[in-house]
C-alpha positions in Angstrom: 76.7 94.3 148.7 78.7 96.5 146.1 81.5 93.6 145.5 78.6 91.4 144.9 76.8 93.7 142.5 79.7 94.1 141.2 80.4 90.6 140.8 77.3 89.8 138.9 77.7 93.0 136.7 81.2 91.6 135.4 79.9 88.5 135.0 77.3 89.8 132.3 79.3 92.0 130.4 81.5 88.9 129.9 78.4 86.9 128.8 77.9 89.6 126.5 81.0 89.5 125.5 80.9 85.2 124.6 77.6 85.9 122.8 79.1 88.7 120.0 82.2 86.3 120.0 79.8 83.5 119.0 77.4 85.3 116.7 80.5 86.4 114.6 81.8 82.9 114.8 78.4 81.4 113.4 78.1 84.1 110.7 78.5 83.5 106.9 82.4 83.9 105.6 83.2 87.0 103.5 86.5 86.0 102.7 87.2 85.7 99.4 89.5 82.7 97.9 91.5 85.1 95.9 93.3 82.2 93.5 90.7 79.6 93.2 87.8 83.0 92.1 90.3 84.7 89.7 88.4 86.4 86.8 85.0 86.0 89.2 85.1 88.0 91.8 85.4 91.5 90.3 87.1 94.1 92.3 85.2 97.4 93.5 85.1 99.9 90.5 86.8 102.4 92.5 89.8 100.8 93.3 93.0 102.3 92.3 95.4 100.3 90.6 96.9 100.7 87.1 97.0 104.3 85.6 95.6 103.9 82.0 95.3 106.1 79.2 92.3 105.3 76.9 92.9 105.5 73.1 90.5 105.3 70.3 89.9 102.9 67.5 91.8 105.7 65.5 94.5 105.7 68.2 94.3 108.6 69.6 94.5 110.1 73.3 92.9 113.2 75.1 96.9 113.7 76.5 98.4 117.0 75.4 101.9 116.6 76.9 101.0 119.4 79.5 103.1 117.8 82.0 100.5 118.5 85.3 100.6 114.9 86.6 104.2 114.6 86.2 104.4 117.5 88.4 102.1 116.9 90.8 103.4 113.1 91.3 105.0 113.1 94.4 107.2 109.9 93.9 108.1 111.0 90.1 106.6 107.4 88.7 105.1 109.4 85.9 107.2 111.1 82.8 106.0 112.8 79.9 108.5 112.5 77.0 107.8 115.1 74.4 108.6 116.0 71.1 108.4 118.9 68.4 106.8 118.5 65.7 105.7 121.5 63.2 102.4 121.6 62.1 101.2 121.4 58.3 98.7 124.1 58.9 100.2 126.7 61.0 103.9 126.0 59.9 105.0 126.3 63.6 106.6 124.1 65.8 104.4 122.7 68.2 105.2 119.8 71.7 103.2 116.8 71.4 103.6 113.8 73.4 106.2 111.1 72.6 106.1 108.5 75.1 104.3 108.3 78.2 106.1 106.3 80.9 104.4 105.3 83.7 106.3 103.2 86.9 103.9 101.3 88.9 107.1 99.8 91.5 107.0 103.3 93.0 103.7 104.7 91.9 101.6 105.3 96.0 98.2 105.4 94.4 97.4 108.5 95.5 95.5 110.0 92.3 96.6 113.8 92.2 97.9 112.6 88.6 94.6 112.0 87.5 92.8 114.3 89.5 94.6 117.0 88.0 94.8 115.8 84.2 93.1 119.1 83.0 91.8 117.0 79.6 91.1 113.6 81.7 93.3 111.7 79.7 94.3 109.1 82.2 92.1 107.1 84.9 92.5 104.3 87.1 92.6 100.7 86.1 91.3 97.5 88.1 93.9 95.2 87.7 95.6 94.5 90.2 97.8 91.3 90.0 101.5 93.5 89.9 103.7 90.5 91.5 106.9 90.3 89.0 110.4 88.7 89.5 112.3 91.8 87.8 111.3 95.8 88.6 111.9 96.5 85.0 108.9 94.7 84.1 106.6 97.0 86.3 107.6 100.1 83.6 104.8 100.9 81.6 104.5 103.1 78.3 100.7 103.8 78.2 100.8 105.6 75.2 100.4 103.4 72.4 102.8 103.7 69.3 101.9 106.0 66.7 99.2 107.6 68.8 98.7 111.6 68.4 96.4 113.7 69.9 92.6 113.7 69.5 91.7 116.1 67.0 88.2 118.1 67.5 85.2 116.7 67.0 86.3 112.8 67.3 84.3 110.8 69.5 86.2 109.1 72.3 84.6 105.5 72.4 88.1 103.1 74.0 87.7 101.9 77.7 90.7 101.4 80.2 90.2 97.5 79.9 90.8 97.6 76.2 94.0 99.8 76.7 95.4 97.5 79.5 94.9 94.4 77.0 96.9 96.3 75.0 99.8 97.3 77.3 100.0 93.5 78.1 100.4 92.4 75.2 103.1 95.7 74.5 105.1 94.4 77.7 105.3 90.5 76.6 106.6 91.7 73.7 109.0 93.6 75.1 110.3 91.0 77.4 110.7 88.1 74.8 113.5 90.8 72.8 
């Protein structure tokens, strides 16, 4: 009597089994066609997967060359060139930021850099196409030329998107010289 109880009871679970097997067969795709839906499907806002740093229309950056993400990048992708420069006012010397390198070949997307950035001067990117023949070409400078710090008072108005245009079009430069 067990073995056939037990019999019939195996027998369900593997109809059970056939039917969730079946209804996920029969259901609607959610698989994307990545290459034919380029520029369609956008990605989730929260995705991490360029660092960016927003400048103005004026050019300038919330980045003071403190030097906290560099330090708190485990893989060292980041480095925050500085220079000294003395200020008209004051008459003293004073670091501001130079160059701002950023190296997305090693970079693990964690985001202690820019959960750390005391001024939020860097954020997260969506763009996510990073497939180059040479590693050089995945060295960015995200601080544009010329850029200084954002004085007081100066509304901050750039996006990440507008800055990334930017850095493309910085990078194809590069690479034609």
């Amino acid at each position: 009597m067990k073995y056939i109880k037990e019999f019939f009871t195996a027998i369900w679970r593997l109809m059970q089994g056939m039917y969730i097997s079946m209804c996920n067969m029969l259901r609607p795709k959610v698989t994307e066609a990545y290459p034919e839906n380029r520029g369609k499907v956008l990605p989730a806002p929260r995705m991490r997967s360029l660092l960016t740093m927003p400048h103005n229309s004026d050019n300038y950056n919330k980045c003071t060359a403190c030097g906290v993400c560099e330090s708190n990048c485990p893989n060292g992708t980041i480095q925050v060139i500085t220079k000294k420069v003395v200020d008209p006012e004051t008459g003293k010397e004073k670091r501001v930021l130079d160059r701002y390198l950023y190296d997305v070949g090693s970079c693990i997307f964690c985001a202690l850099c820019t959960y750390t950035c005391p001024f939020d001067a860097i954020h997260w990117g969506t763009d996510f196409e990073h497939s180059v023949y040479s590693r050089d070409r995945l060295l960015y400078r995200l601080n544009k030329e010329g850029s200084s710090l954002l004085p007081k008072g100066v509304p901050f108005i750039s996006t990440p998107a507008e800055h990334k245009a930017e850095a493309d079009k910085e990078n194809v430069e590069q690479n034609n010289n």
